[in-house]
N, C-alpha and C positions, 0 to 999 in steps of 0.2 A: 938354287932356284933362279932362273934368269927371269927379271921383272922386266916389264915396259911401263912408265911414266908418263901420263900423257896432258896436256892441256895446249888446246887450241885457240885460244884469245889473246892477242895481239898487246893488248894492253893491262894497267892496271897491277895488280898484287898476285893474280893467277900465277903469269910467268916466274914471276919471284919465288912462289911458294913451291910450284912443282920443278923448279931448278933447288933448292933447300933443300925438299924434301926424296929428290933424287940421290940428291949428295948425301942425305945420310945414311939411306937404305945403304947405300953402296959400301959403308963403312963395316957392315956382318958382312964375314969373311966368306960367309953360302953363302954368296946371295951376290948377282953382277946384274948391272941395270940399265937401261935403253929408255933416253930421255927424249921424247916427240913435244917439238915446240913448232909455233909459226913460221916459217921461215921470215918475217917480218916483225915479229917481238921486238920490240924495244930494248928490250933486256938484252937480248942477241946483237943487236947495235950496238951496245954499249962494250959487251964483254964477247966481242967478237971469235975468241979463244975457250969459250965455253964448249965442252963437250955437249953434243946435240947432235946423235947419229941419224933423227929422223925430222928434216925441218919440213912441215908440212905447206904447199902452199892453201892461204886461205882467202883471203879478202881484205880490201879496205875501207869499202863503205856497202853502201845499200844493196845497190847495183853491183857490186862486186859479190853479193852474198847470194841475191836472185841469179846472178850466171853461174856460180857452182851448187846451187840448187836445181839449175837445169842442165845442169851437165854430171849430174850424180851417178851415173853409169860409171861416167870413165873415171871418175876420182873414184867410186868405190873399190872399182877393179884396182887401180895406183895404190889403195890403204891394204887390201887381202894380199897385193904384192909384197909390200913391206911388211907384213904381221908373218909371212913364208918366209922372209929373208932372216927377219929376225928369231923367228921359234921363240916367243916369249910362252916360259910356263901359267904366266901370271900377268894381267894388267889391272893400272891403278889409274883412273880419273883423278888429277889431285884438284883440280876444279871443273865443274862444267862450264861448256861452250855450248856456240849456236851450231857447230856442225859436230856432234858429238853422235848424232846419230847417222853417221858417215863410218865412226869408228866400230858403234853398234853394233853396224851390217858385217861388217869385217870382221870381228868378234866373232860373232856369233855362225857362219860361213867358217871361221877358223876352228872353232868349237874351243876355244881359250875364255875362261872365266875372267873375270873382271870383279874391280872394287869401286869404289864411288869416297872420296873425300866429299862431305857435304858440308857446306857454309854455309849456305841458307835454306830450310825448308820450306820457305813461305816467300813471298814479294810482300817486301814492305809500303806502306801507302805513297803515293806519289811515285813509286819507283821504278824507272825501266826494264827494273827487275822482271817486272811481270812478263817481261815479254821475253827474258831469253831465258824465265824458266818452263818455256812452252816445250820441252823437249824433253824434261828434265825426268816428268814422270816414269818413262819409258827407258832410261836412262837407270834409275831409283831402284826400278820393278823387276832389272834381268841381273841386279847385282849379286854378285854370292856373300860380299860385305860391303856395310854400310859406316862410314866410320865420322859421325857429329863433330865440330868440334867444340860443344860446348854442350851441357844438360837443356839446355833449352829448345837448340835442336831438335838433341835427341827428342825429346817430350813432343814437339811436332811431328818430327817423323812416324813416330809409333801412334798417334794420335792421327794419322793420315792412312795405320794400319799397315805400313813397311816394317818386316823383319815378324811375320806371320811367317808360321809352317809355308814350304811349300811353294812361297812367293816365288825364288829365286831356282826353282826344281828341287833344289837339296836343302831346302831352308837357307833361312837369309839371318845369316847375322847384325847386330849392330854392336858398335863397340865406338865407346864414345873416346875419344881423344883428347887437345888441349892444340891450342896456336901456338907456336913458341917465337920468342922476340924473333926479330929482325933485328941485326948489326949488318951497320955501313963502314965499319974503320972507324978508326980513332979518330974522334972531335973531340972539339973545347967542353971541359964542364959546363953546366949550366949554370948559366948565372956569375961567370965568370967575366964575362963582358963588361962589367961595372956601372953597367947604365940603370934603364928603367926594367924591370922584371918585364920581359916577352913572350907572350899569349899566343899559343897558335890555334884555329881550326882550320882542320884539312880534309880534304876527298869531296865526293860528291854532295852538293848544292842540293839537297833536296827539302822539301817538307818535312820526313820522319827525323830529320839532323836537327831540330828543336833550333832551327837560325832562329824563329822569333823568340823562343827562352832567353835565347843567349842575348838578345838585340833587348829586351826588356831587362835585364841582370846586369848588363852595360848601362843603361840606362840609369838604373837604379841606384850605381856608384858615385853620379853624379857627372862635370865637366871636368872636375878633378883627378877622377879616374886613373890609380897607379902605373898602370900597364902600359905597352905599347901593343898595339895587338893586330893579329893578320888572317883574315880569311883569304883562302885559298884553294882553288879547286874549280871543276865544271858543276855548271847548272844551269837553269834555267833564270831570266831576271824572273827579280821578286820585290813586292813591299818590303818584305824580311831583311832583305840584300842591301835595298834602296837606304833602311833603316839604318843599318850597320855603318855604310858608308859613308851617312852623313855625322857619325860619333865621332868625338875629337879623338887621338890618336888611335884611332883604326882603318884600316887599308884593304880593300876586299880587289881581290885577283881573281876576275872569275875568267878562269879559263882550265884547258885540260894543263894538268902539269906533267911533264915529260919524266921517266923514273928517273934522268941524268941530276934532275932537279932536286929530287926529294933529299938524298943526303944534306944538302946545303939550307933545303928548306928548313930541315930537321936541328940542325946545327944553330941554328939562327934562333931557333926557340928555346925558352927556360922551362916551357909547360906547354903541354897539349889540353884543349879541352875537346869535351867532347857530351854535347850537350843536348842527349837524343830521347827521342820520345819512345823510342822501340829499339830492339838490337842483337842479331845475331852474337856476333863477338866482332872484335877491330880489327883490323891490319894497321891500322894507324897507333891503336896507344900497342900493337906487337913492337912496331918501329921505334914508339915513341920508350917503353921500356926498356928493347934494348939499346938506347942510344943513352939512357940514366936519365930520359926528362921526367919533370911531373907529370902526374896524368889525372884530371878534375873531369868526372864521369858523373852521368846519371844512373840511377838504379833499377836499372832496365836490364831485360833480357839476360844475355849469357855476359854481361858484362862486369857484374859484382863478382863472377866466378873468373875470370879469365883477369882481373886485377886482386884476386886476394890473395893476402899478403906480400904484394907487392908496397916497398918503403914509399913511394911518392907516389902512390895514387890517392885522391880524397872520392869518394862515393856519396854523392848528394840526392835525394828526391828530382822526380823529372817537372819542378816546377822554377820561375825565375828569383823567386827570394832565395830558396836553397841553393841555387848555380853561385848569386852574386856572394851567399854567405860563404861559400866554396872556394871563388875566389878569391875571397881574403882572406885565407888561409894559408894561402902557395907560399911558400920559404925554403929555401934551399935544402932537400932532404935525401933525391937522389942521388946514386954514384951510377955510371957508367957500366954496362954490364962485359966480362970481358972476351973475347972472343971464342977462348975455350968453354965459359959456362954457356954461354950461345948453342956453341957446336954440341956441348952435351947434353943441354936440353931437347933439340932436334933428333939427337941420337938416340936417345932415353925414347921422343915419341916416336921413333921409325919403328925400333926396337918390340913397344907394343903392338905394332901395325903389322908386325910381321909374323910376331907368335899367335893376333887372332887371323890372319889368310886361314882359310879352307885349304888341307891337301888333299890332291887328288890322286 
């Protein structure tokens, strides 16, 4: 079966995951696969040499999204060209984008079914989520499978009524999946460093990321405070932020971080926390496992499931007594995951992903 792969967002964990999860379909010996990425992915910068037969161009900002929204003619026709060139039996969303209903048209004009990787079913509060999953429904609704990656998801999805007879013409399956780490190469143990134990939080700056838990739980350890610790990431200023920054050994980076970054950031840390009031599943503790750090979570969402029985994760209440009690726990307990168990965790979920596709 020749698949096509596709995710159109420029930035962030998207590119990561549907470059991942490219590579492992590709390892069942049926089955060859055609990865469409941005032609400006960061990802694609970095690993210039990356297999990528369809780099799509997309946009850079606002104004760059409003001109190939008004020029959807010709980019539609450009995507039905390439879906003819290619003859994919099969495509996979492995994350949605804001032009995903460019790809839609072209689908469905091709008369080639389609899957949908889903990460989030819902916009979490504060989140600009809400806005680029304005597309999404439609997106959801023509899928022939729907693949969660976590129970909690899933439980929104079907709670939204996706994966009813009929939805999808031939019925729509769901079939829940799992994140699997991310590995960047070999780094230093945790905790190897010899200094002070190293704290990280990472990704977006938002409200539902429980900053004021963690700014109150820092608080609460005192001026004495173990750690050394590092926020880092885009968001918005906040009291929360303002809060954090003014804590003796903590350092808030608020800016977007480049993915050339993230290895080093990841590296530099002995733990991640991760200290949220709500939650799909991470990309950050997938990273942060496979790289062997801690990982000090709230008991929220899909996250008690996508850390269990993982050696260094602690799972605390989403309140700031249990976060601070959490982190004075942290002691060196991860190891390093190693590049093969990586690979065949990925392969193990491709592997499901492949025996639930619909044939046709």
């Amino acid at each position: 079966m020749k698949l096509l792969v596709w995710h159109w967002g420029r930035h962030g964990a998207g590119p990561i995951f549907a470059a991942r999860l490219g590579a492992a379909l590709t390892e069942n010996p049926d089955t060859e696969v055609v990865l469409s990425l941005p032609e400006g992915a960061e990802l694609l910068a970095d690993e210039p040499a990356m297999p990528c037969d369809w780099r799509e161009k997309t946009y850079r900002n606002a104004g760059g999204y409003a001109l190939q929204r008004l020029a959807a003619f010709w980019f539609d026709r450009h995507a039905l060209r390439k879906l003819r060139e290619i003859k994919p039996d099969f495509a996979i969303c492995a994350m949605p984008a804001l032009l995903d209903r460019r790809m839609l048209r072209a689908l469905r004009r091709g008369n080639i079914p389609y899957a949908v990787v889903v990460h989030d079913a819902a916009a979490h509060p504060g989140d600009g989520l809400r806005f680029r999953l304005l597309g999404q429904s439609g997106l959801l609704a023509g899928a022939a499978a729907l693949f969660p990656l976590s129970t909690h998801v899933e439980a929104e999805l079907r709670r939204q009524g996706y994966g009813a007879a009929g939805m999808a013409g031939n019925g729509q399956r769901i079939v829940k999946l799992w994140h699997p780490p991310f590995f960047f190469g070999a780094m230093r143990p945790a905790f190897s460093h010899g200094g002070r134990p190293r704290l990280l939080c990472f990704g977006r700056l938002l409200p539902y990321k429980g900053l004021d838990l963690l700014a109150d739980a820092l608080t609460a350890l005192g001026p004495e405070m173990p750690f050394d610790v590092r926020i880092c990431g885009e968001g918005p200023v906040s009291a929360e932020l303002s809060r954090l920054a003014a804590l003796p050994h903590v350092a808030v980076d608020r800016r977007w971080i480049p993915e050339a970054e993230l290895p080093g950031l990841i590296e530099w840390a002995d733990a991640v926390v991760l200290p949220y009031r709500e939650a799909s599943q991470s990309g950050v503790a997938a990273a942060a496992i496979g790289q062997g750090r801690l990982v000090v979570a709230t008991h929220v969402g899909g996250l008690p499931e996508q850390l269990a029985g993982q050696p260094g994760a602690i799972l605390c209440a989403p309140d700031a007594p249990a976060i601070a009690a959490a982190l004075q726990r942290i002691k060196p307990a991860a190891s390093p995951a190693s590049a093969a168990s990586v690979a065949a965790n990925w392969h193990a979920m491709a592997a499901r992903m492949l025996a639930a596709l619909p044939r046709w």
